[in-house]
TIVO-739602 format. One record per residue (C-alpha): residue in three letters; x, y, z. Coordinates in nm, 2 decimals, padded with zeros to 4 digits. Layout:
N
- ALA_X_Y_Z $
...
END
This chain:
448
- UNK_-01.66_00.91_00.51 $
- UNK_-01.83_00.60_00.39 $
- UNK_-01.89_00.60_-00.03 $
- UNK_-01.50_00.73_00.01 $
- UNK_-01.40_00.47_00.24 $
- UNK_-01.58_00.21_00.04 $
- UNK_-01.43_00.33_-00.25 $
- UNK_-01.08_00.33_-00.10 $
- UNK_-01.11_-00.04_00.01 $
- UNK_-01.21_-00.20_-00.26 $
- UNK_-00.99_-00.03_-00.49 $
- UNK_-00.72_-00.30_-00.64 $
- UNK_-00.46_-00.10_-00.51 $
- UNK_-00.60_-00.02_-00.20 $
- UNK_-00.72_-00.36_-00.06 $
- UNK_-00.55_-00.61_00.19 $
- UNK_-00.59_-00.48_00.56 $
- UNK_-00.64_-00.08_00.45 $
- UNK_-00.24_-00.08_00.46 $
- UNK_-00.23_00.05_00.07 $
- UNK_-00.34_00.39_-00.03 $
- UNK_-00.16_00.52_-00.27 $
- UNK_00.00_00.88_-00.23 $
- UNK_-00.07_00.97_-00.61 $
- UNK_-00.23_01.30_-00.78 $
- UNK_-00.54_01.20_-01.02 $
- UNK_-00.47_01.34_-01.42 $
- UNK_-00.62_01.69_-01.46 $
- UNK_-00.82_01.77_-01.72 $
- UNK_-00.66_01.72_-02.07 $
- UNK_-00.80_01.65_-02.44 $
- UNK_-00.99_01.30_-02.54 $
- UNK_-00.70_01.09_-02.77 $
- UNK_-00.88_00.85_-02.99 $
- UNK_-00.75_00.63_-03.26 $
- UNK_-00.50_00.42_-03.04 $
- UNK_-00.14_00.51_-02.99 $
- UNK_-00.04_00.86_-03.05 $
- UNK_00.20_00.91_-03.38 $
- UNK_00.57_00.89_-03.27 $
- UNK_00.72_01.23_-03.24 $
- UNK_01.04_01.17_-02.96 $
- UNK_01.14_00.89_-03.03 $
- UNK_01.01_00.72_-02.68 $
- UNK_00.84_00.45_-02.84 $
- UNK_01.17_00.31_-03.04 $
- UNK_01.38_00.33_-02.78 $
- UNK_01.18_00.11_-02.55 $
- UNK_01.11_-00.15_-02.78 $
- UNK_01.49_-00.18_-02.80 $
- UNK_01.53_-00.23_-02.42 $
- UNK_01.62_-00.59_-02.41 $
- UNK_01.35_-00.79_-02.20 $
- UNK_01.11_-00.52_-02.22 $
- UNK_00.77_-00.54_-02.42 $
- UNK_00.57_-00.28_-02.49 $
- UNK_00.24_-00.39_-02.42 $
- UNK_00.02_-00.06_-02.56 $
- UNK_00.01_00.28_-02.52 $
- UNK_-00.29_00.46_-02.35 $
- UNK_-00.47_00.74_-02.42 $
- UNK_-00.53_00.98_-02.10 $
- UNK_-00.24_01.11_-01.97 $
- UNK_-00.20_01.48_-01.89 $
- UNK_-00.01_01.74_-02.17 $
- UNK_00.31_01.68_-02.23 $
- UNK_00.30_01.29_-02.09 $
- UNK_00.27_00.98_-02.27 $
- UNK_00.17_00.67_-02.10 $
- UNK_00.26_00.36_-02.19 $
- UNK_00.17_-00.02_-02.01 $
- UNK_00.47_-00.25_-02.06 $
- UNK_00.61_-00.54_-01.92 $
- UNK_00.96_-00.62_-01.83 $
- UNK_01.06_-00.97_-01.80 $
- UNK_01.19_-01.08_-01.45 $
- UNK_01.39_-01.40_-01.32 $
- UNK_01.16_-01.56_-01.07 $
- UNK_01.49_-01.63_-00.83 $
- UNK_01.76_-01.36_-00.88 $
- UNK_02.00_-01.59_-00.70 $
- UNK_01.90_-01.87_-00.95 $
- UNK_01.84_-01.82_-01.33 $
- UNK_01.75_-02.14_-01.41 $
- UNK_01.46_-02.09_-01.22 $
- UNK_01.29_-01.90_-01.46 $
- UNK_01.16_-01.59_-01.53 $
- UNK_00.80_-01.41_-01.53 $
- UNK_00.69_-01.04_-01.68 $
- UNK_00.63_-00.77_-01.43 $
- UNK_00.39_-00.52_-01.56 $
- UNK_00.54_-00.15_-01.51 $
- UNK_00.39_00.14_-01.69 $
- UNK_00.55_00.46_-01.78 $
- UNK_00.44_00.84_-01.79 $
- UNK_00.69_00.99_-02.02 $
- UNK_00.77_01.35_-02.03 $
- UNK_01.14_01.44_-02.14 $
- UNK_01.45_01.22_-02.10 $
- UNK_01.59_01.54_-01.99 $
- UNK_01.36_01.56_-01.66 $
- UNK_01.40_01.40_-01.34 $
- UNK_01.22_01.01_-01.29 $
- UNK_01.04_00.92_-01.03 $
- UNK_01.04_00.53_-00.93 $
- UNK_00.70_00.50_-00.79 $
- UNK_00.66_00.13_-00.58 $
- UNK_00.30_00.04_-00.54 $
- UNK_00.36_-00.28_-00.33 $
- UNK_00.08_-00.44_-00.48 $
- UNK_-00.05_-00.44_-00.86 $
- UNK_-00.05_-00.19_-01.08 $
- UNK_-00.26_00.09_-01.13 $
- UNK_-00.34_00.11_-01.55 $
- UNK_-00.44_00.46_-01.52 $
- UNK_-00.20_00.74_-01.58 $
- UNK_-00.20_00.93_-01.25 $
- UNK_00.13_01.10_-01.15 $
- UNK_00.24_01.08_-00.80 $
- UNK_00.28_01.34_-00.59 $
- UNK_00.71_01.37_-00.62 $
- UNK_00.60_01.33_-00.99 $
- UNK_00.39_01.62_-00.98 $
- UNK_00.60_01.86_-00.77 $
- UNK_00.92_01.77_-01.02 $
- UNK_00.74_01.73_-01.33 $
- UNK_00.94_01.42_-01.39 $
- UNK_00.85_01.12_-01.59 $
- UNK_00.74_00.81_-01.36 $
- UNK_00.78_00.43_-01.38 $
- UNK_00.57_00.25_-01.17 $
- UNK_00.64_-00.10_-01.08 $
- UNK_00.38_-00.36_-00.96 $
- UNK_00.47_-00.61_-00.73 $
- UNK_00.60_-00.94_-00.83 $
- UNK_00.34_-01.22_-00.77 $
- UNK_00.02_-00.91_-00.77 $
- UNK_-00.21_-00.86_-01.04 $
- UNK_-00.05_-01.01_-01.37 $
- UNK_00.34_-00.98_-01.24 $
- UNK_00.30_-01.36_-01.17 $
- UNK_00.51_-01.64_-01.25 $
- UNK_00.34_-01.99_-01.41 $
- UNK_00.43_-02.15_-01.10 $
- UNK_00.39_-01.98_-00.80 $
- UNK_00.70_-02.07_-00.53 $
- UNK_00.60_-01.79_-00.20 $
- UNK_00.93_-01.86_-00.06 $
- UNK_01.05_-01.61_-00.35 $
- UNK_00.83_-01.35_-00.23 $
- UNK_01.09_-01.20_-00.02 $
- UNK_01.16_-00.84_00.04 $
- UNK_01.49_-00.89_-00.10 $
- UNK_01.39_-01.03_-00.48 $
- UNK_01.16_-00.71_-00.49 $
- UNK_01.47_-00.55_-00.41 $
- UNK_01.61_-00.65_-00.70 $
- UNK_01.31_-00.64_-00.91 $
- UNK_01.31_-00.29_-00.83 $
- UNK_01.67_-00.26_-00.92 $
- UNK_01.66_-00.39_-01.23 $
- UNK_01.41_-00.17_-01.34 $
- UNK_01.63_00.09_-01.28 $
- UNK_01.94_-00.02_-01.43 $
- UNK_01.73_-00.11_-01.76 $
- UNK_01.54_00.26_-01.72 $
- UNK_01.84_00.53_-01.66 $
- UNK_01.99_00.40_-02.03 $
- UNK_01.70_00.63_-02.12 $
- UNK_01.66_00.85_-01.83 $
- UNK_02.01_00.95_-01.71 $
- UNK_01.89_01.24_-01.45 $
- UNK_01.77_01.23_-01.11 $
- UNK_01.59_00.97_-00.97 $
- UNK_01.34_00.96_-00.68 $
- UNK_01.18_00.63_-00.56 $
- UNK_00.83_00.66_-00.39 $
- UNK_00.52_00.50_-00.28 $
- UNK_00.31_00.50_00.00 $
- UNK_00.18_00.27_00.27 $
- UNK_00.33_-00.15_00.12 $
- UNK_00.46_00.06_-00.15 $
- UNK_00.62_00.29_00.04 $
- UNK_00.79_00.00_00.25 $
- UNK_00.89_-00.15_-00.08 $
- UNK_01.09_00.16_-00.15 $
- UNK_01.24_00.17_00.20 $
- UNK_01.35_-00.21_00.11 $
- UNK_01.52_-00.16_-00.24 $
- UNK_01.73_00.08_-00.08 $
- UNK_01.82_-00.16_00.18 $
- UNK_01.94_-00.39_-00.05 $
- UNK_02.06_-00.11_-00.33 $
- UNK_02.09_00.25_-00.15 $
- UNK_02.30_00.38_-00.51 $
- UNK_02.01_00.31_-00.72 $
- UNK_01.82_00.64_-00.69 $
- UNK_01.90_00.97_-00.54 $
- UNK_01.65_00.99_-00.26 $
- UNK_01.33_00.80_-00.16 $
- UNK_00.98_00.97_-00.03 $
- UNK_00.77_00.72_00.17 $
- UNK_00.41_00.81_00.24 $
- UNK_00.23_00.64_00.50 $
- UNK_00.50_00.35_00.55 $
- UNK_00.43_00.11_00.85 $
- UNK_00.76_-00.03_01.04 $
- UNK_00.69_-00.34_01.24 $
- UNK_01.05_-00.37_01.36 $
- UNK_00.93_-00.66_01.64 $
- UNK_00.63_-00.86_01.53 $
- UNK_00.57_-01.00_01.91 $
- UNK_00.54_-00.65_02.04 $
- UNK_00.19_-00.47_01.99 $
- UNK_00.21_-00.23_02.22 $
- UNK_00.25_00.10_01.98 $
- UNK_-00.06_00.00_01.80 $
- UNK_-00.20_-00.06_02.13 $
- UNK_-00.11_00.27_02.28 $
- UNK_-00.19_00.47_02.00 $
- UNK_-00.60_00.37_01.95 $
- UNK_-00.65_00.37_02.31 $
- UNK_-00.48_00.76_02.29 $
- UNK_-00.57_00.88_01.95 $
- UNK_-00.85_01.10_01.91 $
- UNK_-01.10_01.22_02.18 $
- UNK_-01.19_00.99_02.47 $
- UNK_-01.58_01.01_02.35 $
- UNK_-01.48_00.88_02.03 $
- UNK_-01.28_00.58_02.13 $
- UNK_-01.57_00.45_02.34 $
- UNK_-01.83_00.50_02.11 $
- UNK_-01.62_00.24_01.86 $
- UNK_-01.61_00.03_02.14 $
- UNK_-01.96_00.05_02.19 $
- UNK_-02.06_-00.01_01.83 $
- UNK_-01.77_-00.26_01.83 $
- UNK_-01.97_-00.47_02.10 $
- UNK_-02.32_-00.42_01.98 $
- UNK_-02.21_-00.60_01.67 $
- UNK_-02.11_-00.85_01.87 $
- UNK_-02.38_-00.89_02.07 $
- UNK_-02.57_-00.91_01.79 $
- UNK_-02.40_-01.22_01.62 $
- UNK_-02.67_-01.40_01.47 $
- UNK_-02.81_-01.12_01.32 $
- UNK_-02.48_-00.98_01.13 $
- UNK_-02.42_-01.31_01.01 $
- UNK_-02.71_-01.40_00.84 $
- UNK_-02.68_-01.06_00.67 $
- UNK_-02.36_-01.14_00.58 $
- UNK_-02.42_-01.49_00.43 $
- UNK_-02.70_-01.37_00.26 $
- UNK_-02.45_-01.10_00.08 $
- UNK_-02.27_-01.33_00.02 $
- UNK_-02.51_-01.58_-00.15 $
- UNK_-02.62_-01.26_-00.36 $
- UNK_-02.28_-01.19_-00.47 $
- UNK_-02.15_-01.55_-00.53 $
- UNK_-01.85_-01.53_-00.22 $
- UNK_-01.75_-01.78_-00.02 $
- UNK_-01.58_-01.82_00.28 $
- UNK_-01.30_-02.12_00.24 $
- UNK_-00.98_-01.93_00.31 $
- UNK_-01.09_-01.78_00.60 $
- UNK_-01.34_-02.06_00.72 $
- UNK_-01.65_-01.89_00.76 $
- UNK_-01.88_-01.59_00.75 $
- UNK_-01.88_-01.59_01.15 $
- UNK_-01.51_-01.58_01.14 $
- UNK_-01.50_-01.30_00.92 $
- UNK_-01.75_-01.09_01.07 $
- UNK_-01.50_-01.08_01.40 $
- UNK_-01.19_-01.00_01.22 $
- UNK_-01.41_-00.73_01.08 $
- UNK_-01.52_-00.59_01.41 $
- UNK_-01.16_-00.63_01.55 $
- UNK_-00.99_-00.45_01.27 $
- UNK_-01.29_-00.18_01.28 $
- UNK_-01.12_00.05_01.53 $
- UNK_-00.76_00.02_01.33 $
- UNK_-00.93_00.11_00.99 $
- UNK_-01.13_00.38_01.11 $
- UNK_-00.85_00.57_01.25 $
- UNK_-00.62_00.46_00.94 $
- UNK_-00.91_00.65_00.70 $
- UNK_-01.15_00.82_00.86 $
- UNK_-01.08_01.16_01.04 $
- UNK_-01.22_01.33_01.39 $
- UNK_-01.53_01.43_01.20 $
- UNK_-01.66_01.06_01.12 $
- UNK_-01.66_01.02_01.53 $
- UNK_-02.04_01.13_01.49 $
- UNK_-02.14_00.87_01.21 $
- UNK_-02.07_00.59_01.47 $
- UNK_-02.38_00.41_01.54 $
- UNK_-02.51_00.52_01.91 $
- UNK_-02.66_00.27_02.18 $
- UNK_-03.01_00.30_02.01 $
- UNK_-02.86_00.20_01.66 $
- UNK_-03.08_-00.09_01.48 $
- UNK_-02.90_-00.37_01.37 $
- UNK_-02.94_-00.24_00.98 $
- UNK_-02.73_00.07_01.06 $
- UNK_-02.44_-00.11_01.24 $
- UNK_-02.41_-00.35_00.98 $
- UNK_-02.34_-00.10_00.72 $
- UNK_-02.11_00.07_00.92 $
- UNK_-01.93_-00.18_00.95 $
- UNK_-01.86_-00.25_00.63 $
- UNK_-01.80_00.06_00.55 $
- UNK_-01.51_00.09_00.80 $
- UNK_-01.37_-00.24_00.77 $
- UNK_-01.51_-00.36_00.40 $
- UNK_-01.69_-00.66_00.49 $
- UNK_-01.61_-00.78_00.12 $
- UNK_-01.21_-00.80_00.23 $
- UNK_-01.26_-01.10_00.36 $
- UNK_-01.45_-01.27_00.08 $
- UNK_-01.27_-01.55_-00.13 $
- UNK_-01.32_-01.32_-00.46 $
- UNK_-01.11_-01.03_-00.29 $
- UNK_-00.94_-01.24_-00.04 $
- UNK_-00.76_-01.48_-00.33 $
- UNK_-00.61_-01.20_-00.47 $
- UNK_-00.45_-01.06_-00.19 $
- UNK_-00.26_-01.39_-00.06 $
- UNK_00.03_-01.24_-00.11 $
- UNK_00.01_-00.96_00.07 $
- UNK_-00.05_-01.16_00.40 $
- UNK_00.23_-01.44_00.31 $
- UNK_00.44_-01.10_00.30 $
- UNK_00.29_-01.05_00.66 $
- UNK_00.30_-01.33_00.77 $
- UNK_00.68_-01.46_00.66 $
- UNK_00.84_-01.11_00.72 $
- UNK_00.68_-00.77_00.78 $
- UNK_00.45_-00.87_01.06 $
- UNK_00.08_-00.76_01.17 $
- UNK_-00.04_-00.52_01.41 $
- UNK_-00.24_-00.56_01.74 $
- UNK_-00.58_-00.41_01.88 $
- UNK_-00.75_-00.36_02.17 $
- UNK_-00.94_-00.62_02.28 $
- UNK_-01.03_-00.62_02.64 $
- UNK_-01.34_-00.46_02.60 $
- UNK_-01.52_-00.75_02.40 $
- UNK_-01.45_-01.01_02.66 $
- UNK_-01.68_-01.28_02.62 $
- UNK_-01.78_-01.22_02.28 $
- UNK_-01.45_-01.32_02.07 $
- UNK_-01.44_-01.69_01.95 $
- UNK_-01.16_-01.74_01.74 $
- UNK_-00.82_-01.64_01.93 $
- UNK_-00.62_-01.62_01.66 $
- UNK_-00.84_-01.52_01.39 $
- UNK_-00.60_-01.18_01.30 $
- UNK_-00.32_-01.38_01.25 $
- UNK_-00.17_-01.35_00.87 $
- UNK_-00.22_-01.74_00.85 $
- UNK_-00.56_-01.69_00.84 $
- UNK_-00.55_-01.58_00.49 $
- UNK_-00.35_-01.75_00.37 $
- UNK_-00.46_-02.13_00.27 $
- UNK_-00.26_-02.41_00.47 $
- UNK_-00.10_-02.60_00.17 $
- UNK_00.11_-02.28_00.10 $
- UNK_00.40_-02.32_00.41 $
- UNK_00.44_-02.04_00.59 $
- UNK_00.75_-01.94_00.84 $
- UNK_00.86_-01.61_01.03 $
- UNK_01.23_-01.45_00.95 $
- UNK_01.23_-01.25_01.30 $
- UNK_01.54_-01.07_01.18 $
- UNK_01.41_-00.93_00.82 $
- UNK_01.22_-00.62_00.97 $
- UNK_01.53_-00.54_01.22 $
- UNK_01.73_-00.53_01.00 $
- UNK_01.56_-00.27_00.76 $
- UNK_01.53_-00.06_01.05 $
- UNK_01.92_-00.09_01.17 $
- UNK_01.98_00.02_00.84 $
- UNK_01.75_00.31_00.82 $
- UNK_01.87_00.47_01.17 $
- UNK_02.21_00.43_01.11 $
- UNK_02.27_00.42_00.71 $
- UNK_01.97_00.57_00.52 $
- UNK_02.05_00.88_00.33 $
- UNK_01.81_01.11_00.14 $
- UNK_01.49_01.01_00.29 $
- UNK_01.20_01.15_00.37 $
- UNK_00.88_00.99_00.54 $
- UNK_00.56_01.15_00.51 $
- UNK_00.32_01.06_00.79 $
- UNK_-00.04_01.17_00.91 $
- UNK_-00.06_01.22_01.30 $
- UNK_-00.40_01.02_01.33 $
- UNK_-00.28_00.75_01.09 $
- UNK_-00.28_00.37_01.30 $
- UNK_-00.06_00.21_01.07 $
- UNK_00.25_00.41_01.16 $
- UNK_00.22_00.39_01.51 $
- UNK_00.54_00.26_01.50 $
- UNK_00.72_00.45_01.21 $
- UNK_01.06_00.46_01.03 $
- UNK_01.24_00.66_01.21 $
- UNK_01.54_00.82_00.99 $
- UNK_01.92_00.89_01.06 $
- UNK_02.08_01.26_01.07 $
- UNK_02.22_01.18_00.72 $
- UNK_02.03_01.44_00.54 $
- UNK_01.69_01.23_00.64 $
- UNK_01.35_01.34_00.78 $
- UNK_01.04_01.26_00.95 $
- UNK_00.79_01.49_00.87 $
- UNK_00.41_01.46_01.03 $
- UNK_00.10_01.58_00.84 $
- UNK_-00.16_01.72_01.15 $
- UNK_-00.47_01.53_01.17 $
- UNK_-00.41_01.35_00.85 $
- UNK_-00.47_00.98_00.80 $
- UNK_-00.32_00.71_00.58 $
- UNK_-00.37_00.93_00.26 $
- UNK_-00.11_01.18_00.42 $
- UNK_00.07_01.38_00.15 $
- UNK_00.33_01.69_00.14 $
- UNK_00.04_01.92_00.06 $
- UNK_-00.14_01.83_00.39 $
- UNK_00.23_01.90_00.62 $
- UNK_00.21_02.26_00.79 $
- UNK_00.33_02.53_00.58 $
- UNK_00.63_02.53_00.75 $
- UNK_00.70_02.13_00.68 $
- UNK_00.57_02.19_00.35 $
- UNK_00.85_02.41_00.23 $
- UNK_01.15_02.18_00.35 $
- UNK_00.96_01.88_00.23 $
- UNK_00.92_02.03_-00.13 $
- UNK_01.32_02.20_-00.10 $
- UNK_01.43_01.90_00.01 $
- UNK_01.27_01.66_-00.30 $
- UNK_01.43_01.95_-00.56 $
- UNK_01.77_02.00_-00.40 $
- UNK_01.79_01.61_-00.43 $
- UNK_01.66_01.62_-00.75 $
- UNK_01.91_01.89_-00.86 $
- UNK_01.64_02.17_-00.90 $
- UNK_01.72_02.37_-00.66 $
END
């Protein structure tokens, strides 16, 4: 569990409270392309170049057979509602196949990933795939930044555009996807625009309907797993505590080693205990019954607890290096989507900063922040009662969707991987599940 965990943390698309791994299928094996660009033999290359607002920013070598991949970016207004307020260039890329196969709209809800990995619907369809990265993530950011456009509804129509703009070239099918943010980005654009694609596959997608009510978060780590388990992360959870001093100097001197500071959170103390608090969330949300026995017992030295913490909860997260970059990710949480709860009970005495899981916390104070109570109610309203063609993938030991979308009757599912965690895919649902899952993407796709 831990190198992988690490790894899965501090990835760029993978960062900001463990709520981001991405449901995709790494690039087999295929020959080394040197020289740059490959020569143009489709056509592919023209006709983006002549979608207006589109630049072609280079084409990469890597991608599998039959796939070119190209980074590009796509120029965006800043306020859909108000062009004269501007415009900024999202970064999409594109894994080209045949304008003749199905495309798959994959959301990552954060910034892109430059590497040409197909996701899963991708790979299943054999479909060409246009990711989108997130408007203010990575480079999608405008000169100026204004948070109060980071709203689920001008992704929306980020994401729509994209689509418009794209099925002038790719007229077939389209599926939208992503998993965990990016999965919820998906559910939103068909909120906003259900006709844009055929049908949407969310991975892993949290639905915090009521942000003042914890308790499904609550239930599910004090239920999930074996009993053994649960206390021995309490236990390690308190030793750490109990140990204060200690952790903290380790961390300050990581920090001093690494060149991190502390100033949007406040300090290495303060960080340390959102660590500890979020430690039994993230170890459910990536880890799996078999990394119950790599929790530090009662005789654990104060070396070995350290490291487990960060490798459960990635003690750099709450650095200012990593930390800057996902600002908006907690503005998101913090204005619309809402944060989970944990157990706390259990470290009575040893907690000092009430509030110190609270989205504002990472988020610095001249940046206003202020709760829309009704956004996340009324996504779900819409997907009980209105959502067509959907199906969400989710893993039964997963803490982030202990309170998940749940889907109407109109040809919509909810399909649960066993044992799986936040990296839940169709491949990991029972045979059974399996089947419909992958009938259900072709029919929509018109495969069947």
């Amino acid at each position: 569990m831990r190198t992988w965990t690490r790894r899965r943390l501090l990835r760029s698309a993978a960062l900001a409270g463990g709520l981001a791994a991405t449901a995709v299928a790494p690039a087999g094996a295929a020959a080394a392309v040197t020289g740059g660009a490959r020569p143009e033999r489709d056509g592919i290359g023209d006709a983006l170049r002549a979608l207006p607002g589109l630049r072609v920013v280079e084409e990469r070598p890597g991608a599998e057979p039959g796939y070119r991949f190209f980074v590009l970016g796509l120029r965006q207004p800043v306020d859909h509602t108000n062009r004269a307020a501007g415009s900024f260039e999202q970064r999409l890329t594109l894994l080209h196949t045949s304008v003749e196969r199905p495309t798959v709209l994959f959301t990552t809800g954060y910034e892109a990933v430059l590497t040409p990995r197909r996701a899963e619907p991708t790979v299943l369809l054999g479909g060409n795939q246009v990711q989108v990265e997130h408007r203010f993530f990575g480079t999608s950011r405008p000169a100026t930044l204004d948070h109060s456009l980071l709203t689920i509804r001008q992704a929306a129509a980020d994401h729509h555009r994209v689509v418009r703009l794209f099925r002038t070239l790719y007229p077939g099918a389209w599926i939208s996807t992503g998993s965990s943010k990016g999965g919820m980005a998906s559910v939103y654009h068909r909120r906003f625009h259900p006709h844009d694609v055929d049908a949407t596959v969310a991975y892993s997608a949290p639905n915090n309907v009521d942000d003042r009510d914890d308790r499904a978060y609550l239930r599910f780590l004090d239920s999930v797993g074996s009993a053994t388990c649960r206390d021995a992360l309490k236990a390690a959870q308190r030793q750490i505590l109990l140990r204060r001093t200690e952790m903290v100097a380790r961390y300050e001197a990581w920090a001093r080693d690494n060149n991190a500071t502390f100033r949007i959170i406040g300090s290495a103390d303060k960080a340390l205990e959102i660590a500890v608090l979020r430690a039994s969330f993230m170890f459910w949300q990536y880890g799996t019954t078999e990394d119950c026995a790599a929790i530090p017992g009662a005789d654990a030295g104060t070396d070995e607890l350290y490291a487990w913490l960060d490798d459960v909860a990635g003690l750099a997260l709450y650095s200012d290096p990593v930390a800057r970059r996902y600002i908006p990710y907690f503005y998101q949480l913090g204005t619309q989507m809402g944060y989970f709860g944990v157990p706390t009970s259990h470290l009575s005495g040893l907690l000092h900063y009430p509030d110190a899981m609270e989205p504002r916390t990472f988020v610095p104070r001249d940046i206003p922040m202020r709760f829309d109570p009704d956004a996340m109610p009324d996504i779900d309203h819409w997907v009980r009662r209105r959502g067509q063609r959907m199906l969400f993938i989710n893993g039964s030991h997963d803490a982030a969707v202990a309170e998940p979308f749940r889907p109407s009757d109109r040809d919509s599912h909810l399909l649960w991987a066993p044992g799986a965690n936040h990296g839940a895919t169709i491949a990991a649902l029972s045979p059974t599940d399996r089947a419909q899952a992958v009938g259900l993407l072709r029919r929509w796709a018109g495969k069947a």
